[in-house]
N, C-alpha and C positions, 0 to 999 in steps of 0.2 A: 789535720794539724796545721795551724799558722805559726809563723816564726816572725818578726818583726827586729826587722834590719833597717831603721831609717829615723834614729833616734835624732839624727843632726835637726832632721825637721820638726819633729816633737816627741814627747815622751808622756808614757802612762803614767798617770795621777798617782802618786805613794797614797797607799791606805790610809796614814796619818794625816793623811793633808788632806782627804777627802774627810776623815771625821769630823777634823775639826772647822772646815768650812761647813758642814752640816749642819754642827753644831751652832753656830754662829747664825743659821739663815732661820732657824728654830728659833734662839732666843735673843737676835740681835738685829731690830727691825729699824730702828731707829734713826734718824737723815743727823748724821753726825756734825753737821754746823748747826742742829737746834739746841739750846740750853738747857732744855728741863734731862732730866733724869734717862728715858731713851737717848734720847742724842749725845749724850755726856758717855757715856758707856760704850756708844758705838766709835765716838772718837777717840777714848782710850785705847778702845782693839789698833786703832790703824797708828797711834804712835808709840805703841807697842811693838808694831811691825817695824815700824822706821827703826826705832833701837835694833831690831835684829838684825835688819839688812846694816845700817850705819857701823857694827859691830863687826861683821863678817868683812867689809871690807875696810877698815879703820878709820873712817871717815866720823864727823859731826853729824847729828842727827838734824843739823840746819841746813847737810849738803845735800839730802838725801829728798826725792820727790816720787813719788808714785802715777804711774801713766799707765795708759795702754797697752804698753807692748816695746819691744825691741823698734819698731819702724816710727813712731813717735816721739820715743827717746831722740832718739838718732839724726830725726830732722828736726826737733826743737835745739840740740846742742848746735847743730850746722847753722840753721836759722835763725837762732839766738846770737849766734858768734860773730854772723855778720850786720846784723841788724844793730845789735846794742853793743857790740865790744870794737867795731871798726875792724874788722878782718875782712881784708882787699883782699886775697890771694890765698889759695887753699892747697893742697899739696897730699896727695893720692895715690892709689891705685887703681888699675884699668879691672881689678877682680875682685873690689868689693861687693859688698851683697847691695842688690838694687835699691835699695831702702836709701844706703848712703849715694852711688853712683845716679842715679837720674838725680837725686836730690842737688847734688853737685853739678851737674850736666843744666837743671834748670836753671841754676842761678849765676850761673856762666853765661849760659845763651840768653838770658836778659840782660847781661851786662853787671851785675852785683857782684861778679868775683873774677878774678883770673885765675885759671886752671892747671895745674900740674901735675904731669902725672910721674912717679919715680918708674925707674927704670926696674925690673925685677931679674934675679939669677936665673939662671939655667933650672934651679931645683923650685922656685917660685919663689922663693923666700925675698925680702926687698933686700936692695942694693942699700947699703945704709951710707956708703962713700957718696953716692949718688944724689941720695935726699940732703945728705951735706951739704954739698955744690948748691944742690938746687936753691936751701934756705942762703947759703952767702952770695947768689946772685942777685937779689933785691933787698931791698930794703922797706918794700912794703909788708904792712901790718899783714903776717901767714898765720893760717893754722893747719896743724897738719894730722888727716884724719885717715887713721889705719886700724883695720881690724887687728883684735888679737889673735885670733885663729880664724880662716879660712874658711867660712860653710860650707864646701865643697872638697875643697882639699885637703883641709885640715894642716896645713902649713901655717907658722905662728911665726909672728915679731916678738923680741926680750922689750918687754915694757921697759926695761932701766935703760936700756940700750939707746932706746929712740927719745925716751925722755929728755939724758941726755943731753942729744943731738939737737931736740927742742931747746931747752934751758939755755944754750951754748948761743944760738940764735933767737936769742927771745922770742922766740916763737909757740904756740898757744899748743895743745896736745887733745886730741876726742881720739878715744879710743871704742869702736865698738865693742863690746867685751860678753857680746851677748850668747858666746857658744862656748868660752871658756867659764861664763860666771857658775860658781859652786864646783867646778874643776880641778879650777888652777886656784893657787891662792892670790888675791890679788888687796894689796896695800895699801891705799892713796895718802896714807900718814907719812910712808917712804919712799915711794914712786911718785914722783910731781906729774900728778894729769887733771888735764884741767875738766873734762867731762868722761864717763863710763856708761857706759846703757846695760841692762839685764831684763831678761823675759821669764817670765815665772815657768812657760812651758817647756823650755831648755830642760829646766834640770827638778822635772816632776812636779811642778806645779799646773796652778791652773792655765786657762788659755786667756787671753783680752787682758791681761796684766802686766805690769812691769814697771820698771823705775829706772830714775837718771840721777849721776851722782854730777854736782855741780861744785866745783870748786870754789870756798868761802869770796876766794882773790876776784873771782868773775861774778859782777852784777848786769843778771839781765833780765829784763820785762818778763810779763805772763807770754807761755806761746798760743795757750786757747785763754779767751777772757770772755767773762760775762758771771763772774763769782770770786770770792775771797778763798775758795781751799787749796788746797796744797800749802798755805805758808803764804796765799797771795799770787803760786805762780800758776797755777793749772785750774782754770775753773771747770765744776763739773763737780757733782754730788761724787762722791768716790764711792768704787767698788769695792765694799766690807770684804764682802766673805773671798773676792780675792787677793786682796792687799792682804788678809791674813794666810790663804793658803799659798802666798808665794812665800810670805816669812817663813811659814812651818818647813815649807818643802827646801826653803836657803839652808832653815838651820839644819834639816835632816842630811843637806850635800855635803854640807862642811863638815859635819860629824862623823861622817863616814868617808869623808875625802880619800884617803888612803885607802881603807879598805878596796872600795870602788874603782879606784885607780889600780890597782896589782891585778883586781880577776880582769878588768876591762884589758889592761893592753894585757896580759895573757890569750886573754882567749883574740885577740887583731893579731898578737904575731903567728898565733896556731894559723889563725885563716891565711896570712900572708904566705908564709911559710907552704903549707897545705896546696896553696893555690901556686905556687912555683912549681914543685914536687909534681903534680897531678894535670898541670893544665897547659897547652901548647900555647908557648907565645901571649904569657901572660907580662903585661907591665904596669907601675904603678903611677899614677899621678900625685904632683906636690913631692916635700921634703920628708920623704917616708922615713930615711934613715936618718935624718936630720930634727930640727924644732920643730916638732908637729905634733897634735892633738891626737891622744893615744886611743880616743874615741873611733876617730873616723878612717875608715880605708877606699881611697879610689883606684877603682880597678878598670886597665883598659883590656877590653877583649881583643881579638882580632877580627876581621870581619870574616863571617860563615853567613849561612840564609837565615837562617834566627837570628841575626845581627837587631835588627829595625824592631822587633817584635819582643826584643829578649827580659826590658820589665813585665811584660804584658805575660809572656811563657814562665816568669818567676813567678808573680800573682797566681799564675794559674796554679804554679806548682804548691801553693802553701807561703809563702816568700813575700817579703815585705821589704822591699828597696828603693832607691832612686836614682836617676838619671844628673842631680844637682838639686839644687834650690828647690823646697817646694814653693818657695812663691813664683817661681818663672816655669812653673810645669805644664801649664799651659801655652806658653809661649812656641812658636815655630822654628824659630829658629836656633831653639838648642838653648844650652846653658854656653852665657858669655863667657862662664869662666874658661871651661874646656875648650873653646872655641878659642879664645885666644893662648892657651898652653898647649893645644895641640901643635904639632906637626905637620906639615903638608900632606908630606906622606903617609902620616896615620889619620887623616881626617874619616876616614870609610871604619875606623875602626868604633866599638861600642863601650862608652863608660858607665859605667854604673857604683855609685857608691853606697857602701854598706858604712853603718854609723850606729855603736855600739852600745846598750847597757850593762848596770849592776845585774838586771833580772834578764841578763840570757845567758845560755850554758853552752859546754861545747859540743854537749850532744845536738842541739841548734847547729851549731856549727858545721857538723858533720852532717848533718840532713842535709843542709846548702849545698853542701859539696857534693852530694851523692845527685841532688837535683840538678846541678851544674853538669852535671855528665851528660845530662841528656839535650843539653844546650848548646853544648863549645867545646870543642876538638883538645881530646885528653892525649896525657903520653900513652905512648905505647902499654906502660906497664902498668896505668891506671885506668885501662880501659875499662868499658863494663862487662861485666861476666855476662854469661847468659843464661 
């Protein structure tokens, strides 16, 4: 038996969204900038996707662009912002996901931006008095680029909130929105932002896809050039059959938004809950009781001798989890995030986050926990029988 706990970093393909990109790779072969009859057909599919996506978040289907993925997005909106819109000064956090953070760090240390970083609560959440300040002490052209939820911790910013605080300082708004998009419902008709990214494999779509919402008010150049698609801005023959399984798999989140949202944090607060009840010297990471993505739970163990080993002893067990980010899981030196929310005194200790679907139950749940027994020092009255 496998249980899969680590949906933050990607999620299994809905049935729906595998047939009909099937279906598509069957009968829809055609290079959709060609005129004749194939190609005409195959560019209907992809601006057929634009309307869905464009629909799902209230946007113009002229704001809306199709990419590669969440990490493309995200440094074409940074890249683009300072390149053709004149934004000197950028304004952050130290726990965005690497995609935005190096991104930010390289164009700083060649000189193309000044750097800020806001200051964050006690619970991780940003200081929003803070990023105030920050925007009324200059007066250079800023944008200010904050995740909507947390890859790791699942602590979220109020879009309206920061907005805002943007508007208030004319100042420009990238939000990455790639772990909330099909989640949370998110507006750009009502929320003034000026860029949004979304990854088709968040929320059961396929993988290598995704798109960026651009704000009508911001014109800027191609970020890949050597072709007319995208609308002029992204050259590159586009990927059919995933520009539609991300649409299918958008429309299926939204449709079922609720539904998926009640069994998900159901079955995150059983585990929470569960895991206080049953486990010595359990603590949480991020705004648990607070603005936080009902998907994700980080969990700090204490340190035992299966500390250093203890994804590797889940794996073993059946168990599908992570340590943070899968793009920095190779990395040595840990997840930056945890690294800078830890504590001195809890650095010896082991995180691990579980990150939740519509397709897991709580009998999952309870396997976890029964497998956790044999891992990390339980209470007294939940030891293991024998």
């Amino acid at each position: 038996m496998r249980i899969y706990l680590d949906n933050a970093a990607t999620t299994a393909l809905a049935p729906e969204v595998i047939e009909v990109m099937t279906q598509v790779m069957q009968e829809n072969y055609g290079n959709p900038s060609s005129i004749y009859t194939e190609g005409r057909k195959s560019r209907a599919l992809i601006e057929e996707a634009r309307k869905v996506v464009a629909r799902q978040i209230g946007a113009s289907i002229g704001e809306v662009f199709f990419t590669s993925g969440g990490t493309e997005s995200n440094n074409m909106a940074i890249k683009c912002a300072v390149r053709d819109l004149g934004v000197e000064r950028i304004i952050s956090t130290k726990i965005e996901h690497h995609c935005v953070l190096h991104t930010l760090e390289s164009l700083a240390s060649c000189g193309s931006i000044a750097l800020d970083f806001v200051k964050l609560k006690a619970d991780t959440s940003v200081d929003l008095e803070d990023l105030n300040q920050l925007l009324a002490n200059s007066d250079q052209k800023t944008m200010v680029c904050l995740m909507h939820s947390n890859n790791e911790l699942g602590t979220m910013i109020d879009l309206d909130e920061v907005s805002a605080v943007c508007q208030r300082h004319n100042a420009l708004f990238h939000s990455d929105t790639v772990q909330t998009m099909g989640f949370f419902p998110i507006d750009v008709s009502k929320t003034k932002i000026n860029f949004i990214t979304g990854s088709a494999h968040k929320f059961h779509g396929p993988k290598g896809v995704g798109f960026i919402y651009i704000n009508n008010d911001n014109l800027i150049k191609p970020y890949i050039e050597g072709g007319s698609q995208e609308r002029n801005m992204r050259a590159g023959t586009e990927n059919i059959y995933g520009i539609v399984g991300l649409a299918k798999a958008l429309e299926l989140a939204y449709e079922n938004q609720e539904t998926h949202r009640a069994h998900v944090t159901e079955l995150r607060n059983y585990l929470k809950t569960e895991l206080e009840a049953q486990f010595e010297d359990i603590q949480f990471n991020g705004a648990v009781d607070g603005r936080h993505h009902y998907k994700v739970l980080s969990v700090s163990f204490p340190q035992q001798p299966k500390s250093d080993l203890m994804l590797l002893n889940l794996d073993i067990l059946g168990i599908s989890a992570s340590g943070g980010s899968a793009c920095s899981s190779g990395s040595e030196t840990g997840s930056h995030v945890i690294n800078i929310v830890t504590k001195p005194a809890d650095a010896l200790r082991k995180t691990v986050r579980f990150s939740l679907s519509h397709l897991n139950t709580k009998a999952e749940i309870d396997f976890l926990l029964e497998k956790l027994k044999t891992i990390t020092p339980v209470k007294e009255k939940a030891s293991v029988t024998s």
